[in-house]
N, C-alpha and C positions, 0 to 999 in steps of 0.2 A: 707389371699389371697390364694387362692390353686393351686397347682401347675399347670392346667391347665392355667389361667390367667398369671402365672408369666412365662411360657414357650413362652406364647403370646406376650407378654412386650417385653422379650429377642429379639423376631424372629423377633418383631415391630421397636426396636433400631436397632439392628443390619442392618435392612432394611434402618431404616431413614439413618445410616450412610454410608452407602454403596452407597446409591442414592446421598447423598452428596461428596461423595469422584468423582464418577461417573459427576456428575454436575462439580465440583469446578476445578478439576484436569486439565479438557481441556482449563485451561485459563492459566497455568501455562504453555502448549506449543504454544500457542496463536503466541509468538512473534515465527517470523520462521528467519532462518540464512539467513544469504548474499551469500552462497555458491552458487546459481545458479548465480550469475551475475561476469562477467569478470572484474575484476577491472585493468586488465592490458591495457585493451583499453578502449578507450575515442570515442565516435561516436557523429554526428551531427545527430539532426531529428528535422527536421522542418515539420511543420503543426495546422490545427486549432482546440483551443480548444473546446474540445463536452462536459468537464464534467472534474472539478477539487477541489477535496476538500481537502483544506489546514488544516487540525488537527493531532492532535497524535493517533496514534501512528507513519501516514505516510503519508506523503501526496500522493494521488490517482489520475491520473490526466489520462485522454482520450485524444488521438491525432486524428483527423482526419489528416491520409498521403495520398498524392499522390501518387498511384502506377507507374509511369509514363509512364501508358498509356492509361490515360483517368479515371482510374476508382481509386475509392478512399477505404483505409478500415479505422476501427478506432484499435486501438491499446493501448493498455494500460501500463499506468508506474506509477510505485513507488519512494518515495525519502524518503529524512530525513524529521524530525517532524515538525512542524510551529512553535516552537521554534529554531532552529537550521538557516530554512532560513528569519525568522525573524530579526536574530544577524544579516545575512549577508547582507541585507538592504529591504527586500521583503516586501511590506503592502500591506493588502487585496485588495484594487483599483489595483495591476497593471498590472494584468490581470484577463480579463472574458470569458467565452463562447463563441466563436466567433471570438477570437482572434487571430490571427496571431504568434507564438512564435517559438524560437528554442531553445530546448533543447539539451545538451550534456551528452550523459548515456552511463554507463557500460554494454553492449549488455548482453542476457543471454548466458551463458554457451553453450546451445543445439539447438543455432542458431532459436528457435522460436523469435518471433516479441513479444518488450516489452523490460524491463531492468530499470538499476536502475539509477534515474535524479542524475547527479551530480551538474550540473549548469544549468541555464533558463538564455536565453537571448530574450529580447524583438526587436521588430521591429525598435524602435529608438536605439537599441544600449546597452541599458542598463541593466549590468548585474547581478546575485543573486545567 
């Protein structure tokens, strides 16, 4: 092999690894901290759901609020994984789209709209 090729090999790995380090590395800060959300308070938000998907790493869920005055926005929150509100009695039926629910979440830190579910109560009372 001469050294031309074998200088190309090098420059070839050395690339493939780097594009791999480059790809693979951004998963390892994937999961992000709880530091924006106040866990010193506990807030009520009620309103209907537009968009909720219960998997891991977090559950994702749209509110449609009432602004109350007249006009509505949707807002977005995070919680623990669908294992976690699984344990605490939650199954996929007991809520959908459309649904009426209130949540109770740790506001963000920077006073934007959103924060982190601690608990989901439904319209009959029942809580997770």
């Amino acid at each position: 092999m001469s050294v031309f090729y074998s200088r190309k090999l090098k420059f070839l790995g050395g690339s493939i690894a780097t594009l791999c380090l480059v790809l693979f590395t951004g998963s390892l800060f994937a999961h992000h901290s709880a530091a924006q959300f106040d866990f010193s308070k506990r807030e009520p938000v009620t309103g209907k759901v537009v968009f909720v998907d219960v998997s891991n790493p977090h559950i994702d869920l749209i509110l449609e609020i009432d602004n109350g005055d007249g006009t509505t926005k949707e807002v977005q929150f995070e919680g623990h994984s669908r294992n976690n509100v699984y344990r605490r009695g939650w199954r996929p039926d007991d809520f959908a789209e459309g649904d009426e629910i209130t949540i109770f979440i740790a506001p963000m830190r920077n006073g934007e709209d959103g924060g982190y579910i601690q608990e989901f109560e439904m319209a009959d009372g029942k809580k997770f």
